[in-house]
N, C-alpha and C positions, 0 to 999 in steps of 0.2 A: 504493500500500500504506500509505507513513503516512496519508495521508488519509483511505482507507477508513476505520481506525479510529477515526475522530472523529465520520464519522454512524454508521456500525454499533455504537458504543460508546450513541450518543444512543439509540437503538430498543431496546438491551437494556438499559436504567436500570431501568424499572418490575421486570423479571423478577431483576435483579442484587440491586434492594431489597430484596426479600421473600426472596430464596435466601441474603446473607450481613447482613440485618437493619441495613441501611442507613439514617441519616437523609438526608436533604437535605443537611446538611453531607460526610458520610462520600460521596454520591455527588460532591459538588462535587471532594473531593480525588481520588477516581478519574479523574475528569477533568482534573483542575489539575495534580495527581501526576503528568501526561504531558506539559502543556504548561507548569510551571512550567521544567521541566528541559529542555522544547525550544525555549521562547523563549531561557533564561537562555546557552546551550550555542551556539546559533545565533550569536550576537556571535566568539567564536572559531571555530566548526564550520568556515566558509569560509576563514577562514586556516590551518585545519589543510590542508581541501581545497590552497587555493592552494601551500603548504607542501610537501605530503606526497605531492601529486600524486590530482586528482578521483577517477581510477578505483579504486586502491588505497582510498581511505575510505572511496569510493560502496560499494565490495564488503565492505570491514566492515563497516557499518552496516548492509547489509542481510541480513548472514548472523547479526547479534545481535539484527535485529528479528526477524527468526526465531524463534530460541532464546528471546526473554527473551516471545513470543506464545504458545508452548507454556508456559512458566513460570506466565506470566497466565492461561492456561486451567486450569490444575490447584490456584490458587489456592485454598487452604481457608478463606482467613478474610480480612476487610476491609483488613488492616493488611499481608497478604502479597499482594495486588493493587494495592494504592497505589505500595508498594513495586517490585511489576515493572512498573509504569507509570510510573515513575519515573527507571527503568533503560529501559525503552521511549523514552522520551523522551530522552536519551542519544544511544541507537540513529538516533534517527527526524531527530537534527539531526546527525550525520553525512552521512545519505543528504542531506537537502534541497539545500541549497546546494552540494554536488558534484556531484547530477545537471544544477544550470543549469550549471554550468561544464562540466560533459561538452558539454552543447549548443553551447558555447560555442567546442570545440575543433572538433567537427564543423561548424560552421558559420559561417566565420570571415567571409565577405561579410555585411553590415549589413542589408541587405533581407532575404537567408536566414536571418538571424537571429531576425529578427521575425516572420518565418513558422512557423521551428522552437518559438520562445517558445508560439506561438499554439499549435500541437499541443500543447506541453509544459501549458499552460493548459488545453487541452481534457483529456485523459488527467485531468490533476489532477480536471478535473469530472464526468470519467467517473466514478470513482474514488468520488467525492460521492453524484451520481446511483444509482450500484450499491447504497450502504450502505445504506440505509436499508430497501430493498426485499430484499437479501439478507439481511440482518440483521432484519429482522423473520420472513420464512420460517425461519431457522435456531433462531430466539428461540423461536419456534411450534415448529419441530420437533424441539429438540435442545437446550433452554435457552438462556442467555449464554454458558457457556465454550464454546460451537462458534464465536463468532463470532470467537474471537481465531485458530483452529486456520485460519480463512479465510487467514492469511498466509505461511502456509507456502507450500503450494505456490504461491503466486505469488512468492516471495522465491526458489523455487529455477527459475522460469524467468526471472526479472530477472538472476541471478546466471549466469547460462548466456548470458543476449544479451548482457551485458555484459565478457565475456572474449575479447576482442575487441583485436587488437592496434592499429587505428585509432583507439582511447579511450587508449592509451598516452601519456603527456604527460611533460614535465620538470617538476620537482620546483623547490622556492623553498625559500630559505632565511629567508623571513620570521619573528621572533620572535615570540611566543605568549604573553600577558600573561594567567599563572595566575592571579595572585592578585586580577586585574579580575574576571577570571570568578567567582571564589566568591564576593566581593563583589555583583556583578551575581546570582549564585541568590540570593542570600541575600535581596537588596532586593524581589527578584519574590516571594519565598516568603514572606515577611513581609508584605506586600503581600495576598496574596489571604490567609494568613490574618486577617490584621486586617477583611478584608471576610465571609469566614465565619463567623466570631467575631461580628462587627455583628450579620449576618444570625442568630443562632441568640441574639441576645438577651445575650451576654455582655462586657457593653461593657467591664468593666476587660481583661480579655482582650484588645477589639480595638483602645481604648486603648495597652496597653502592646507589641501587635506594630506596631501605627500608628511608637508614637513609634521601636522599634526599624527599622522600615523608614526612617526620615528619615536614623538617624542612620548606617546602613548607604549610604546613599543619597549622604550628606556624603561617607562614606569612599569613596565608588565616584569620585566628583569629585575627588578629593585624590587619589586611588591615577592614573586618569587622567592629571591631567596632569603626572606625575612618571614617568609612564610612558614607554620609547622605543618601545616597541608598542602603544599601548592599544585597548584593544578594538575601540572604540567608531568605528575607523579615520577620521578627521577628514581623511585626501586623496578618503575616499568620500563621507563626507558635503557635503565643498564642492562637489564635481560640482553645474553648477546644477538645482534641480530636485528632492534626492534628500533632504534632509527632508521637502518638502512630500510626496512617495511615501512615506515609510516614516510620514508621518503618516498618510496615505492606505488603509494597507497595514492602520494598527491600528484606523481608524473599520471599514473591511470586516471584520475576523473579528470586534471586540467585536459589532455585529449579525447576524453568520451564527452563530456557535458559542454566542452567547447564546440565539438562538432554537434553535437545536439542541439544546438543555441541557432548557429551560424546555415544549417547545411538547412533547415525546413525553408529558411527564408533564402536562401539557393535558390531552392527548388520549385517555390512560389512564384518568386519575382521574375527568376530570368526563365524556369523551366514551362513555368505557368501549370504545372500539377497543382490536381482537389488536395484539401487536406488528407482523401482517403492516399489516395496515390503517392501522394507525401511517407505515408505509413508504412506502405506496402515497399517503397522502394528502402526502408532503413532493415528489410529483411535481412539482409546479408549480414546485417551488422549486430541486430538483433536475439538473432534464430541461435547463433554459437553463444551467447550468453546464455540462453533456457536452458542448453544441452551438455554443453563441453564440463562443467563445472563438475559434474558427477566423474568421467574422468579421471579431468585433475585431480580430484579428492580419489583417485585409486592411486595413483602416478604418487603422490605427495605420502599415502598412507606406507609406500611399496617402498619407495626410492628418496624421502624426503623432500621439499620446498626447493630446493635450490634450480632444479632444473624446470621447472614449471614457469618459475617466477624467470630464472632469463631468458628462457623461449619466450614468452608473454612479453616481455619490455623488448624483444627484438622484432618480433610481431607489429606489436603495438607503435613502434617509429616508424616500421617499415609503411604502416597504413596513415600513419599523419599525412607523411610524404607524400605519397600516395594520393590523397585526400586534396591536400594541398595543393596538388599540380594540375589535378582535375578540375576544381574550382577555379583555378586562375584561368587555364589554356581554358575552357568551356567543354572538356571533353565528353566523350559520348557514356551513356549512365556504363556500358560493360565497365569501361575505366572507373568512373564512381563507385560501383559494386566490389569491385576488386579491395578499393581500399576499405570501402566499410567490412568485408568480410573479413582483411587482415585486424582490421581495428577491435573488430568482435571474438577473434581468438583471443587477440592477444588480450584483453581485460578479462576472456574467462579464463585464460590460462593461470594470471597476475593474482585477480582479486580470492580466490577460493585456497590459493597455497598461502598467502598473505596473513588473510584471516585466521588459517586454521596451524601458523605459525607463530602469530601474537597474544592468541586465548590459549592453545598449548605451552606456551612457555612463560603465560605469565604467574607472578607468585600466589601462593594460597590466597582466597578472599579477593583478588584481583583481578578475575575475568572480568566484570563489565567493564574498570578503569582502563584495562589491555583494551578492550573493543571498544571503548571510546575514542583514546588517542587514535586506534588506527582510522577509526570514522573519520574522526576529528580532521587528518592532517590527510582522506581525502575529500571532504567536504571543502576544505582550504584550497587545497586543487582545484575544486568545478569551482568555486566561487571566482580564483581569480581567472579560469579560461574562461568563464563567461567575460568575465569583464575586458580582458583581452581580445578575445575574438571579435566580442562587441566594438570594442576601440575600432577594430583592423575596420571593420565593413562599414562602421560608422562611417571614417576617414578616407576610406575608396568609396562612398557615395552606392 
């Protein structure tokens, strides 16, 4: 369900444009509006999780992506859909990093684990695969505000399979470092606008949120390590391995959600395809997220991460590239499919060894804070390729 929203959001841009008089920047924040608040959220989410006990958050967070889905569909104006995407994004980093840690109680043997990750990775790609193809049919038949009413009913049969006394866990007394966290939105938020500001030509602007993200950035490092919880949980990050993942985590979404952003409005403007056809043509890109992830989660169970994860990032450049050149020269869709299908291994090769490398090796009590950081830093990724890409198309007109 959170995911859904991210390719079903990408297929309904062109119709969202024209219905609430959208620029390019104004749709960037529709976008960024949901993952500045899911990456920023995600660094505490998991220790809420670890804290407050997975099932208990998992189940609020998905009874407020609900709520705040209907919100965003009834939106009347640009600035009250940023706003419930904002609140979306809230929502949507609650649920993440509690549902690995659900997996995590359920499946407490290390090979089961890796297999369970693997499903959990597939579903994620199903989730992918679905958007763009329901989301353009719904776009075609019912506008953009149907596509948000798509999460309803699936929030109330997640909420139904998860009341469940076998997800029941004990609770942690870990502390919760507020003032990191508003520090940490604030850096992301300044951040992508300094890059939307660039993109839309208004350099004192992206100048002065630039130098205010540095200096936001200084205070997140001072707040840090004065901290006795900080965020940023530094017993996670020394696990060996789990930087070079959550660096991992944010090269994947800045090329999936950036070509997610950038390629519908491609495809609209210069290709002139329905939003169905829009859906239909991110197949290739799609279709290997539903499927490959299962897999990987055998490869990774058999043979370890390592080789997963560098086939996936050599993959995953090969298809930027790819992507890239296609878009520019105007090439014909085989050339386009080519690179979405590279782009689509390589994130299911990446994200399912990743995952199922950062909740296995993080310490007792610490799966959701392990699955938050690695949310975390790729939500930080699509945040800033949206804003990047955005820049680029804004500035080529």
């Amino acid at each position: 369900m959170v995911l859904l929203d991210v390719t079903v959001l990408s297929v309904a841009e062109p119709d969202l444009a024209r219905s609430l008089h959208a620029s390019v920047g104004g749709l960037q924040w529709v976008v960024n509006g949901y993952t500045v608040a899911f990456a920023a959220l995600l660094l505490s989410a998991g220790a809420v999780a670890d804290r407050y006990g997975a099932q208990r958050v998992f189940r609020v967070g998905v009874g407020a992506f609900a709520a705040l889905s209907l919100v965003s569909a009834a939106a009347p104006n640009l600035g009250t859909l940023v706003a419930a995407r904002v609140a979306l994004g809230v929502a949507g980093a609650a649920c993440l990093p509690a549902s690995m840690a659900l997996v995590v109680r359920l499946y407490p043997d290390p090979a089961d684990r890796v297999r369970a990750m693997a499903v959990w990775a597939a579903t994620s790609g199903a989730a992918l695969a679905a958007g763009p193809v329901v989301g353009g049919v719904l776009v075609d038949l019912a506008g953009w505000r149907a596509i948000f009413l798509v999460d309803v009913p699936i929030a109330v049969v997640v909420l139904a399979l998860v009341n469940t006394a076998a997800l029941r866990g004990p609770t942690g007394d870990r502390p919760i470092d507020v003032t990191a966290q508003v520090v940490a939105c604030a850096v992301l938020a300044l951040l992508t606008d300094a890059l939307i500001a660039l993109g839309a030509g208004a350099r004192a602007h992206a100048v002065a949120s630039g130098v205010g993200c540095v200096a936001a950035g200084a205070l997140l490092v001072v707040v840090e390590r004065r901290s006795d919880a900080p965020a940023l949980a530094p017993h996670v990050l020394r696990v060996r391995g789990a930087t070079g993942a959550m660096l991992s985590g944010a090269a994947v979404n800045f090329t999936l959600t950036g070509a997610l952003f950038v390629l519908p409005l491609v495809l609209t403007r210069q290709w002139h395809l329905s939003p169905t056809r829009v859906g239909l043509a991110f197949l290739p890109l799609t279709l290997p997220c539903a499927f490959n992830p299962l897999l990987t989660g055998r490869i990774v169970a058999r043979a370890g991460a390592a080789r997963p994860v560098l086939a996936g990032l050599a993959l995953l450049s090969s298809g930027a590239v790819v992507l890239g050149l296609a878009t520019l020269r105007d090439a014909p869709y085989a050339v386009l499919a080519v690179g979405l299908a590279l782009t689509g291994f390589g994130v299911s090769c990446t994200l399912p060894a990743l995952a199922a490398t950062v909740v296995a090796a993080a310490p007792e009590g610490s799966a959701g804070t392990a699955g938050g950081l690695l949310n975390a830093s790729r939500q930080v990724g699509a945040t800033v390729g949206v804003a990047v890409m955005g820049a680029l198309i804004a500035h080529g007109g």
